[in-house]
C-alpha beads as a LAMMPS data file, in Angstrom:
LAMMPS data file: protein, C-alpha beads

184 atoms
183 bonds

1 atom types
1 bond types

-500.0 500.0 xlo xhi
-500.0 500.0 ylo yhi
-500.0 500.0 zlo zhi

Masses

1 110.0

Atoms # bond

1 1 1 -407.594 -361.049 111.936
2 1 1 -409.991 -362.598 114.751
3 1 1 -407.215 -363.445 116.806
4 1 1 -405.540 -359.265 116.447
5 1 1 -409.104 -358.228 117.506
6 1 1 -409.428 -361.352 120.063
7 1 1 -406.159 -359.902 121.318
8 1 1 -406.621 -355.794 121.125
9 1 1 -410.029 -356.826 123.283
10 1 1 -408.425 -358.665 125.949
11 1 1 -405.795 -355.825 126.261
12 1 1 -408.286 -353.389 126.838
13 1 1 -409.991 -355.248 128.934
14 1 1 -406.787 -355.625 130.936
15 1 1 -405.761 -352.317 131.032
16 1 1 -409.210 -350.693 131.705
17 1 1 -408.865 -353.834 135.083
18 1 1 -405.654 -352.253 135.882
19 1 1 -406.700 -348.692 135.979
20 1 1 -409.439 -349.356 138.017
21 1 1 -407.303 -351.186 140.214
22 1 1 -404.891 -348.426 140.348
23 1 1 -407.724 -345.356 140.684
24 1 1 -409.584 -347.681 143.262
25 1 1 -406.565 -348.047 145.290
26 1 1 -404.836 -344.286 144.799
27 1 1 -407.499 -342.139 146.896
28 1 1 -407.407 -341.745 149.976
29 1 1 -407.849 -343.701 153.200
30 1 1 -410.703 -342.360 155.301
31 1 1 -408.944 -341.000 158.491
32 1 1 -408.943 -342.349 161.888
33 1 1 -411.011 -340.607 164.170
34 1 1 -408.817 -338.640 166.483
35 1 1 -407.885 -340.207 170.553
36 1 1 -408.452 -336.968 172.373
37 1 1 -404.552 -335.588 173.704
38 1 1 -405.348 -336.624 177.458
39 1 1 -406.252 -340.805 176.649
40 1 1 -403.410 -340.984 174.489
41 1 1 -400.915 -339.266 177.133
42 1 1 -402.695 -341.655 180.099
43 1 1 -402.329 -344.577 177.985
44 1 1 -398.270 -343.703 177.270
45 1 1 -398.316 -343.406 181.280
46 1 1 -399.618 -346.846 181.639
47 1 1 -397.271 -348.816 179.305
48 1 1 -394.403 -346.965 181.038
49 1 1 -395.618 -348.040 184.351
50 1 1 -395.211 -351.675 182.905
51 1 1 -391.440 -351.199 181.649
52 1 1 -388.283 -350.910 183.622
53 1 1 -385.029 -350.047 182.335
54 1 1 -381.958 -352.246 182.838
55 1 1 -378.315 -351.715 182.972
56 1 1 -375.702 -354.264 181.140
57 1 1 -372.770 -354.888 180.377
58 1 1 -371.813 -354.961 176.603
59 1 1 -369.880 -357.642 175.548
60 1 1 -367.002 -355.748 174.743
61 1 1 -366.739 -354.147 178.252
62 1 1 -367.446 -357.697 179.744
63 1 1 -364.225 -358.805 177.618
64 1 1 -362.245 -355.867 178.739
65 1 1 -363.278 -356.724 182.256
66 1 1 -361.707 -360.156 181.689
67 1 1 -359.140 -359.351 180.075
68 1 1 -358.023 -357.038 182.979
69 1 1 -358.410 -359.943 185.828
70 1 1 -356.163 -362.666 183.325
71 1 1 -353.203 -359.928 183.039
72 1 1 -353.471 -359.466 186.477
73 1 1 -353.299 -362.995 187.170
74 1 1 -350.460 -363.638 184.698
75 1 1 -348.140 -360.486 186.267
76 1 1 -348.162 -362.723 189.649
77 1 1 -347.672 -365.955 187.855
78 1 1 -350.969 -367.489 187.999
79 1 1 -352.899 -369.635 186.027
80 1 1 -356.440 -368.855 186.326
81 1 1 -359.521 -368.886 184.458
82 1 1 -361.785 -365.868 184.370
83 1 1 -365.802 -365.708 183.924
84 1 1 -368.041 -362.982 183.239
85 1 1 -371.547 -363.162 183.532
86 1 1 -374.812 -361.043 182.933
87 1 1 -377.296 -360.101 185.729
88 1 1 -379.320 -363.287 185.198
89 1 1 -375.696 -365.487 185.947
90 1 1 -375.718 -366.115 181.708
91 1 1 -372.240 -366.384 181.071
92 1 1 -371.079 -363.358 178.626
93 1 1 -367.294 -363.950 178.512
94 1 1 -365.075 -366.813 179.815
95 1 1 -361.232 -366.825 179.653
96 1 1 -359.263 -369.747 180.400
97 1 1 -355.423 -368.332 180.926
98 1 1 -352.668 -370.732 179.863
99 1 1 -351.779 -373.768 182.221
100 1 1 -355.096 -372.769 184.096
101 1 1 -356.393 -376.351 185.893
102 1 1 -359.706 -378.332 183.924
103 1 1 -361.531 -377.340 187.023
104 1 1 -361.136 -373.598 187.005
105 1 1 -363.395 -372.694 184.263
106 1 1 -366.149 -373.696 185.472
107 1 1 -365.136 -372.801 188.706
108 1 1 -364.602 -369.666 187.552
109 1 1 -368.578 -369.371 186.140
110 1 1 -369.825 -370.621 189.311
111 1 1 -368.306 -367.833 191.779
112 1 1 -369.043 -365.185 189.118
113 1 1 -372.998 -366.216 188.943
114 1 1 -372.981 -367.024 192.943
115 1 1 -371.337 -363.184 193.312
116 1 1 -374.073 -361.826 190.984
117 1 1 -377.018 -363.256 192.443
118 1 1 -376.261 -362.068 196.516
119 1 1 -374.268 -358.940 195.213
120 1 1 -371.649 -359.496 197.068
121 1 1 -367.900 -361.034 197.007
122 1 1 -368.075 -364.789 197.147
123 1 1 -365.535 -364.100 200.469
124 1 1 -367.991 -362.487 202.389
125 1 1 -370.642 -365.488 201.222
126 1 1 -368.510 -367.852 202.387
127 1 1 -369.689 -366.745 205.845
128 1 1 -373.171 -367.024 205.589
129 1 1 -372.813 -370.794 205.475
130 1 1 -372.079 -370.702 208.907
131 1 1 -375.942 -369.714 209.553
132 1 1 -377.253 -371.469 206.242
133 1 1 -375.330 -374.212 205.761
134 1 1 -377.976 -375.246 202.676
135 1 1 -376.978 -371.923 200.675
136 1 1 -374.361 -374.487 199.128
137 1 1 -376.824 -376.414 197.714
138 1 1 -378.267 -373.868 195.632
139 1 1 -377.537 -374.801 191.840
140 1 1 -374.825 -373.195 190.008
141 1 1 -373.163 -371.676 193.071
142 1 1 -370.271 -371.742 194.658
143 1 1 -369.297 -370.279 197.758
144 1 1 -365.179 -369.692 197.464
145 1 1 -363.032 -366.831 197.310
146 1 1 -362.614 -365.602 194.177
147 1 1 -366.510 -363.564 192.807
148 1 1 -367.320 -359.932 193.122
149 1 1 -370.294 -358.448 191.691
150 1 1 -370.134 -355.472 188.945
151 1 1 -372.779 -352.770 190.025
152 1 1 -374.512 -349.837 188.513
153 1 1 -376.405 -347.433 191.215
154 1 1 -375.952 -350.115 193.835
155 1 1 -377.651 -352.768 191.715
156 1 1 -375.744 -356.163 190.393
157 1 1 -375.228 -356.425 186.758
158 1 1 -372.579 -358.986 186.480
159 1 1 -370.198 -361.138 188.074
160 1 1 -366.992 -362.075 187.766
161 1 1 -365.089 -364.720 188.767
162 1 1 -361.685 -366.423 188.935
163 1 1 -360.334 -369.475 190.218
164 1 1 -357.352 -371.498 189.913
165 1 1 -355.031 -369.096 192.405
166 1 1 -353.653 -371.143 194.970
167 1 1 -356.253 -368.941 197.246
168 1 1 -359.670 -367.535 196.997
169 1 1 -357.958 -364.449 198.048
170 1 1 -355.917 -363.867 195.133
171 1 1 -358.740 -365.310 192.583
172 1 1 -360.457 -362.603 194.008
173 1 1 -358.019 -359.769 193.704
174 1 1 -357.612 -360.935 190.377
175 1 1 -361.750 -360.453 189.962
176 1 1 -361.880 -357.352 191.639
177 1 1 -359.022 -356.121 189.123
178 1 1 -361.414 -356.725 186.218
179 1 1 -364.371 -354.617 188.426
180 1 1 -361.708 -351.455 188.140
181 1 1 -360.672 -351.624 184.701
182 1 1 -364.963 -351.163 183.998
183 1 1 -364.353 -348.221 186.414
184 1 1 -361.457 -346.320 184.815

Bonds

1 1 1 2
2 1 2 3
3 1 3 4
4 1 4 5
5 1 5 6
6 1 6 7
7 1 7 8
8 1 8 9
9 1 9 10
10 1 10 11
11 1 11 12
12 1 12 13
13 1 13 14
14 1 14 15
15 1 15 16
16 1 16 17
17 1 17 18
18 1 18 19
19 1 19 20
20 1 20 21
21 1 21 22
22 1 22 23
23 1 23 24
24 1 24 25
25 1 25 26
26 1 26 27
27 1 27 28
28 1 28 29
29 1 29 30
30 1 30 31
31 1 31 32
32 1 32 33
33 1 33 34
34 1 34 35
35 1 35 36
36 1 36 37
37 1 37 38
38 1 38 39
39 1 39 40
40 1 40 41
41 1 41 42
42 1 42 43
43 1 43 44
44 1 44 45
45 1 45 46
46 1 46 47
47 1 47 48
48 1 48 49
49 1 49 50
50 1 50 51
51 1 51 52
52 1 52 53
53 1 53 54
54 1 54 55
55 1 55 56
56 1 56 57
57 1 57 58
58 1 58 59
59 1 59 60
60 1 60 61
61 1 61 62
62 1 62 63
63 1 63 64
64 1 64 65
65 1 65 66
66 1 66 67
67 1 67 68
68 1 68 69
69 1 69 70
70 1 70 71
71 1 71 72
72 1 72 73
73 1 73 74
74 1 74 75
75 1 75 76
76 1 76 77
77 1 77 78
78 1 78 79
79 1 79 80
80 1 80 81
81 1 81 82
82 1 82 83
83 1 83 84
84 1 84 85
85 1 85 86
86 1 86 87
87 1 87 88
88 1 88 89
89 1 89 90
90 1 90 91
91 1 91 92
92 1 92 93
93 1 93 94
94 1 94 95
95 1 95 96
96 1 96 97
97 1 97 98
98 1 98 99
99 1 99 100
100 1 100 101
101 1 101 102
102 1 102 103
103 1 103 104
104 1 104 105
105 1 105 106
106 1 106 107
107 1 107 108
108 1 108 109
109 1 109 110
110 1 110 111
111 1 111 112
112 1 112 113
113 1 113 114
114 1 114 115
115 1 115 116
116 1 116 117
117 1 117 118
118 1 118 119
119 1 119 120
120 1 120 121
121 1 121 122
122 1 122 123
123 1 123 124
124 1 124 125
125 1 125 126
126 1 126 127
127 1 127 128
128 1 128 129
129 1 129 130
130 1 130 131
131 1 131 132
132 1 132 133
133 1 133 134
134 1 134 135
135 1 135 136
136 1 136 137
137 1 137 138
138 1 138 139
139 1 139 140
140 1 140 141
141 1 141 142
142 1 142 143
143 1 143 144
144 1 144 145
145 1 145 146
146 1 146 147
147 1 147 148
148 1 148 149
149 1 149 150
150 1 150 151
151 1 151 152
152 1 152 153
153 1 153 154
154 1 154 155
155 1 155 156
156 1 156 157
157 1 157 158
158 1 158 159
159 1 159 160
160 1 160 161
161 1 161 162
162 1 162 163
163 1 163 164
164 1 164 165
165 1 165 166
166 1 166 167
167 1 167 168
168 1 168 169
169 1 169 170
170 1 170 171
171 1 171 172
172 1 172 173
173 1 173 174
174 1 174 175
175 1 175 176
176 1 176 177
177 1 177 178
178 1 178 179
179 1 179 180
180 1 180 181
181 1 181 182
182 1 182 183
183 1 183 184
């Protein structure tokens, strides 16, 4: 009998724990006092001020882009390899087309991130080493035929490159074929 009475006791003492526990925490919160309308809109003005907007390509239109530049390629019989990257020259898509030489893919990186980062085709680069010879020394680059830059309101957003074409010249039709199929 001690222990049914031992028992019933610690029940109640349990459930009258759990009710307070459950009335303690079921009122209210005390509210906030209220920002006035003007610090809260300056505020929103400031952390805008510190935010910009970027364009990018998604992955699937940087794989449509590369995707357009290897069939062009392979309707003129060439063996390329085709690189897409992102504004900050991070490779998003690479392609390497059948038969396309060892060197070519990261050939093919190299012109896309070089492209990207002067926003410009790597053709018209390839003349500014006449005046700056060390340009070619910059890391990652590469200053051959064969990059054009993707842009969005005149800004670079990606590269893309191809090599492996017996010319810079076609490696960069071939790029500049992946540019219009983001266009159409």
């Amino acid at each position: 009998m001690k222990k049914i009475i031992i028992g019933a006791a610690t029940a109640a003492v349990v459930a009258a724990g759990t009710f307070g526990a459950v009335s303690a925490n079921a009122s209210a919160p005390q509210a906030a006092p209220a920002a006035p309308a003007a610090a809260v809109a300056k505020k929103a003005d400031a952390v805008d001020d510190n935010l910009r907007q970027t364009t990018h390509l998604t992955i699937e239109a940087a794989t449509e882009a590369a995707q357009a530049a290897l069939k062009a390629a392979e309707k003129e019989n060439q063996r390329v390899s085709v690189a897409v990257v992102d504004r900050n020259g991070t490779t998003l898509v690479t392609l390497r087309g059948d038969g396309a030489g060892p060197q070519s893919y990261e050939s093919a990186e190299r012109k896309a991130f070089t492209a990207v980062s002067w926003n410009a085709p790597t053709s018209v680069l390839v003349g500014r080493l006449a005046q700056a010879p060390n340009l070619k020394d910059i890391p990652g680059t590469l200053f051959l035929g064969g990059g054009v830059p993707v842009t969005a309101s005149g800004a670079p957003i990606a590269g893309i490159g191809v090599a492996g074409a017996p010319s810079g010249d076609l490696d960069e039709k071939f790029a500049q074929a992946g540019v219009e199929a983001l266009n159409s």
